[in-house]
C-alpha positions as a LaTeX table, in Angstrom:
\begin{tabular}{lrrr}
\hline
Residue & $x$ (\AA) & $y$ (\AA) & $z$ (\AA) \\
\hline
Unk1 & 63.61 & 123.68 & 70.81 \\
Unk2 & 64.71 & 120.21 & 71.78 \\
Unk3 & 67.37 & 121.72 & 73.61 \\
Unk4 & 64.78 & 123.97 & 75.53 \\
Unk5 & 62.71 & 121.18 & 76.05 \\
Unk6 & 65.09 & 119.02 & 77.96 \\
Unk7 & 66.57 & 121.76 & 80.53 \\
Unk8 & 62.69 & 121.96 & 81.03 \\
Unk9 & 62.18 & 119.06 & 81.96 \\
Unk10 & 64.91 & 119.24 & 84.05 \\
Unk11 & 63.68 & 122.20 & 86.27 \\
Unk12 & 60.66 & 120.30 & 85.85 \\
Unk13 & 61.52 & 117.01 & 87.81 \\
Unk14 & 63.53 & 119.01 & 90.36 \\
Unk15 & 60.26 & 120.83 & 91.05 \\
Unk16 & 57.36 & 118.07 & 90.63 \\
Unk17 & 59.16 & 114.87 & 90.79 \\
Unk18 & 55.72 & 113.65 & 91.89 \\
Unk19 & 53.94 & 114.14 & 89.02 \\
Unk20 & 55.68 & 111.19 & 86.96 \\
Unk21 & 58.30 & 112.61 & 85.10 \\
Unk22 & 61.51 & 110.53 & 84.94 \\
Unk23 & 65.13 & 111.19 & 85.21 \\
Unk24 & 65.73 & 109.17 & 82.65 \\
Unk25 & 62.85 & 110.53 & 80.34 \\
Unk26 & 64.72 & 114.13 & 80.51 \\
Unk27 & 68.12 & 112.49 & 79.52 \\
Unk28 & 66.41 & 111.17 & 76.37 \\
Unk29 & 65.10 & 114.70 & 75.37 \\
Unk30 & 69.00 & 115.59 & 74.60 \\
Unk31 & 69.58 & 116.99 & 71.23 \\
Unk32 & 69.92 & 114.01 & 68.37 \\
Unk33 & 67.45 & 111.84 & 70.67 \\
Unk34 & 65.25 & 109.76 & 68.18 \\
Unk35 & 61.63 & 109.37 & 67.81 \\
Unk36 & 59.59 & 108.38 & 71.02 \\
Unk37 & 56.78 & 107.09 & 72.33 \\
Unk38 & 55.30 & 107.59 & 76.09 \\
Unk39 & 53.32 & 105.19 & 77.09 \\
Unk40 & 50.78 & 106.90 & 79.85 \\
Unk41 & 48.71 & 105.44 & 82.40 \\
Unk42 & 48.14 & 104.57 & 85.89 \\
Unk43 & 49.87 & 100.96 & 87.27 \\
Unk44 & 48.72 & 99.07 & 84.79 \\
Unk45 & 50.89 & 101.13 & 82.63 \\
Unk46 & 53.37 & 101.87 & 84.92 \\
Unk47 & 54.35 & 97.86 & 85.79 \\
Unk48 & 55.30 & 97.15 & 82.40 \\
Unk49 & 58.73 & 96.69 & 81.38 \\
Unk50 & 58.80 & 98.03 & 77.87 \\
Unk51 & 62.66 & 99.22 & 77.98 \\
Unk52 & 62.79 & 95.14 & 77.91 \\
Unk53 & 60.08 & 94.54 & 75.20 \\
Unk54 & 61.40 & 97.15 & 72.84 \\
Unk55 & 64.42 & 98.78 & 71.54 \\
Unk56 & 66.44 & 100.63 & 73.97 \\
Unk57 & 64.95 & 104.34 & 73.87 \\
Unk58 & 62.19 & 104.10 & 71.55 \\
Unk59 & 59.73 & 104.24 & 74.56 \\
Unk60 & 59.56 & 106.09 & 77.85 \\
Unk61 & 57.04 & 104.83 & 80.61 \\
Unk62 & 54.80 & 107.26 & 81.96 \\
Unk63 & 52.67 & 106.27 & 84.03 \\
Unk64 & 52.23 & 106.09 & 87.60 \\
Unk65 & 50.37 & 103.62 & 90.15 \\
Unk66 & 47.28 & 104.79 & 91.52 \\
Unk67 & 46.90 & 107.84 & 88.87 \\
Unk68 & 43.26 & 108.80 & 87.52 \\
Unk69 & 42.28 & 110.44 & 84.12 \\
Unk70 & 41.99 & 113.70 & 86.94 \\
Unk71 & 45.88 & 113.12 & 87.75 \\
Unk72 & 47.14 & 112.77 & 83.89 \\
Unk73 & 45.01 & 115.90 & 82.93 \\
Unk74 & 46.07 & 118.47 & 85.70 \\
Unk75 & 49.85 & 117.11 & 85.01 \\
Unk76 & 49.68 & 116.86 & 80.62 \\
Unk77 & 52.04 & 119.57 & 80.48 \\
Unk78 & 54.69 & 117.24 & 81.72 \\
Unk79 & 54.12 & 114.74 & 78.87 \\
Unk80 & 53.81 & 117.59 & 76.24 \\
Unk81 & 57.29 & 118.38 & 77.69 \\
Unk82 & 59.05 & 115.18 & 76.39 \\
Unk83 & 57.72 & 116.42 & 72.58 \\
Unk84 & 56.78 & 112.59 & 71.98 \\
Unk85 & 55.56 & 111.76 & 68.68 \\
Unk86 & 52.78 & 109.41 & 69.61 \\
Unk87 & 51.20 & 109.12 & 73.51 \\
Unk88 & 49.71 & 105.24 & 74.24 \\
Unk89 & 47.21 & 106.32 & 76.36 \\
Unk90 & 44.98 & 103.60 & 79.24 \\
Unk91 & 43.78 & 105.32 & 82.19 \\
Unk92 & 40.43 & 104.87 & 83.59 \\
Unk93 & 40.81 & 102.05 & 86.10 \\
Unk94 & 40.98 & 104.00 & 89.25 \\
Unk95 & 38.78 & 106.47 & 88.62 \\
Unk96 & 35.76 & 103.95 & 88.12 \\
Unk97 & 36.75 & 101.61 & 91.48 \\
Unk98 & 36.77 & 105.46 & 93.33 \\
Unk99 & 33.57 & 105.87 & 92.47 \\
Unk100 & 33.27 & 108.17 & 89.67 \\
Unk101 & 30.81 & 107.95 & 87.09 \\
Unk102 & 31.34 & 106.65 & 83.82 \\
Unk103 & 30.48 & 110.07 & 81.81 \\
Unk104 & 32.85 & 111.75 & 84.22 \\
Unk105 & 35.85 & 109.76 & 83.14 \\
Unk106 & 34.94 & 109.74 & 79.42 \\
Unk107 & 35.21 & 113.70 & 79.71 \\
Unk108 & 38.46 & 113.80 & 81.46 \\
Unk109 & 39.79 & 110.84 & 79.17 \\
Unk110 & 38.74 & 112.36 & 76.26 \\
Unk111 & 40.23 & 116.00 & 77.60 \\
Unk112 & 43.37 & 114.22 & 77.83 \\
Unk113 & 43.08 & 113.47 & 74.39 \\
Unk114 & 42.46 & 116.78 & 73.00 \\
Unk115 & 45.44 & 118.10 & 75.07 \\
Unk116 & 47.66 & 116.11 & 73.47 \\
Unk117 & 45.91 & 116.26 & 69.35 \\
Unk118 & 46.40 & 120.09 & 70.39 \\
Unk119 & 50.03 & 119.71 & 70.68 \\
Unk120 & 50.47 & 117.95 & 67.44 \\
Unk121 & 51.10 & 114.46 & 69.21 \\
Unk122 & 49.40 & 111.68 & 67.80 \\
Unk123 & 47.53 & 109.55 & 69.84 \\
Unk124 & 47.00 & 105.98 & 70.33 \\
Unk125 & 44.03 & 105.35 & 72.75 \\
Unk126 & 43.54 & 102.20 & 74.60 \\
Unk127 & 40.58 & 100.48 & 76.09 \\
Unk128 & 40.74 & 100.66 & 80.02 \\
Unk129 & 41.75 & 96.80 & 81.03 \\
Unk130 & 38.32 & 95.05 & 82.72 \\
Unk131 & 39.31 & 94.35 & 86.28 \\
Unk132 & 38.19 & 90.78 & 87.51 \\
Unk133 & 34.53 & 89.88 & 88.22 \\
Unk134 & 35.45 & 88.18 & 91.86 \\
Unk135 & 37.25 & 91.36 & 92.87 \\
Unk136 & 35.50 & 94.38 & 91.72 \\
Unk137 & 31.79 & 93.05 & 90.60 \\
Unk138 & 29.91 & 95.06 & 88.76 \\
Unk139 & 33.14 & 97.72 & 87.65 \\
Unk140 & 33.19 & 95.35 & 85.51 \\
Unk141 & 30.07 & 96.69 & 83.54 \\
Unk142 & 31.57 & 100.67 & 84.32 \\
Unk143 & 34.53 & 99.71 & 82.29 \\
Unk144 & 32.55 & 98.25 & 79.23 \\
Unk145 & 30.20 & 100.98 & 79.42 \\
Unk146 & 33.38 & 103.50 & 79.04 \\
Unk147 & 35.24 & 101.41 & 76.66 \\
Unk148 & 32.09 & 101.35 & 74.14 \\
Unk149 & 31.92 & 105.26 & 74.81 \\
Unk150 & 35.65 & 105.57 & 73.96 \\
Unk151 & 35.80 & 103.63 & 71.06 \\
Unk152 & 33.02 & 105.90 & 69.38 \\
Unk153 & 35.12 & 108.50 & 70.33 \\
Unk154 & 38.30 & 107.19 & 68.59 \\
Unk155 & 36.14 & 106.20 & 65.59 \\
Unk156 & 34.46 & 109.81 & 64.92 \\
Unk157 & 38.01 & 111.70 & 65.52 \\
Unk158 & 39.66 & 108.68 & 63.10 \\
Unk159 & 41.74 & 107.92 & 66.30 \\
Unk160 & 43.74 & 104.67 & 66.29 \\
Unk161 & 42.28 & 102.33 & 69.10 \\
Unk162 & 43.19 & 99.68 & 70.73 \\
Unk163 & 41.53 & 97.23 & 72.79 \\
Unk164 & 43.29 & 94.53 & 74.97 \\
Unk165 & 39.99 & 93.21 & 76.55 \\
Unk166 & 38.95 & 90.54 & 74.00 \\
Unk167 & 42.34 & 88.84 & 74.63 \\
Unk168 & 42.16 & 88.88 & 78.32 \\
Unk169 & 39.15 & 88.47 & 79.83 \\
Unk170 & 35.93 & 87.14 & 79.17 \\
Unk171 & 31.93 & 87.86 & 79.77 \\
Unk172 & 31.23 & 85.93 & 82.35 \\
Unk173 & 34.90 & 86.85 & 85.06 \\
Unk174 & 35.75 & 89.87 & 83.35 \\
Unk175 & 39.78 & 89.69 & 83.62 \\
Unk176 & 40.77 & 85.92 & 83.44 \\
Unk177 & 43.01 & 84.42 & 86.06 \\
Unk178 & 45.59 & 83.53 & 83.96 \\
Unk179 & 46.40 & 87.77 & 83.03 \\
Unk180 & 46.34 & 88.68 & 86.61 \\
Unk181 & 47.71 & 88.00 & 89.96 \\
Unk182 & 45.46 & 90.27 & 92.32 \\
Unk183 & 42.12 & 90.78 & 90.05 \\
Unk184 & 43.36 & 94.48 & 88.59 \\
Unk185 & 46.93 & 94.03 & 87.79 \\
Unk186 & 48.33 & 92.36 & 85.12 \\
Unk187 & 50.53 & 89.53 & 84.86 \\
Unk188 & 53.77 & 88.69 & 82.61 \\
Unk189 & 52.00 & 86.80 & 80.40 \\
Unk190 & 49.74 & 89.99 & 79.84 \\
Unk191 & 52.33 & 91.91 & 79.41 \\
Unk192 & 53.71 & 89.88 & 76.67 \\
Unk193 & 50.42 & 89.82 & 74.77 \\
Unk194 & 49.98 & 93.84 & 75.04 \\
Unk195 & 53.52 & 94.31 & 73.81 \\
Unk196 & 52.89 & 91.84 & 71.03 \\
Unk197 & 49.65 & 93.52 & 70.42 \\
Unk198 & 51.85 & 96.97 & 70.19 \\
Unk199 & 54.17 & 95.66 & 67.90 \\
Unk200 & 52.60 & 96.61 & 64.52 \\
Unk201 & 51.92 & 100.43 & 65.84 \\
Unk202 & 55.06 & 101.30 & 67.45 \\
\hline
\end{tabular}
């Protein structure tokens, strides 16, 4: 199966190299590969450098800049693919600063979730990141709407959840200064926090 899996993955990125799938993510699917995680998302995902902030191959980064809870669904098959044991999954971002509604991204969010449950891959689900007040106004209040709305979600399917937002932001500016360097993206010292936030699931 593993076998199968990898020359899959293979055709795979010759074919749809835009949909996020790695070189490097194939060569780790070859037979006697360990245990991995894929951690999914958009940029804010995508930007981190977790081959640096944890063992070599125990995690493969999945996610793409500029991707929306529409991208990760119509592309799932892809991470399915890699046979991970547990998916980290933040998306949300984009689809709220394009403008759609909160209920629509819960639905595709929490389709991506059943995807991957479906698959027997567990799932870790994390909050979507606030962006800053200054920058994106009142996203600010989208995201806590669809963070409260995922959380009840991960609660009633006994889903493990994880939120970043209490360490990062506050009420009043929504993502702090100090965790960003444009108002969306996060910044090294972020990064260390989330990956030191990780550290007891992974």
């Amino acid at each position: 199966m593993l076998a199968k899996s990898f020359y899959a993955c293979l055709f795979s990125v010759f074919l749809l190299s835009a949909m996020g799938l790695s070189s490097q993510a194939c060569a780790q699917l070859k037979p006697g590969f360990t245990p991995k995680i894929v951690m999914l998302g958009d940029s804010i995902t995508a930007w981190g450098d977790w081959h640096l902030l944890f063992p070599p191959g125990r995690v493969i980064n999945k996610g793409v800049a500029g991707y929306t809870t529409y991208n990760i669904l119509s592309e799932i098959h892809t991470t399915i693919a890699l046979r991970p044991n547990s998916v980290f999954l933040m998306i949300g971002i984009n689809d709220l600063l394009r403008g759609a509604t909160v209920e629509q991204t819960f639905k595709q969010y929490t389709s991506i979730v059943d995807e991957l449950q479906k698959n027997k891959i567990t799932v870790v689900m994390q909050a979507t990141v606030e962006c800053s007040r200054p920058q994106c106004g009142s996203t600010v209040e989208a995201v806590r709407s669809l963070n409260q709305k995922l959380q009840a979600f991960a609660l009633a399917r006994n889903i493990q959840w994880l939120d970043l937002n209490p360490g990062l932001t506050s009420d009043a500016q929504g993502l702090l200064p100090k965790y960003t360097w444009d108002g969306l993206h996060l910044s090294k010292a972020a990064y260390l926090y989330w990956a030191e936030r990780l550290k007891g699931l992974i």
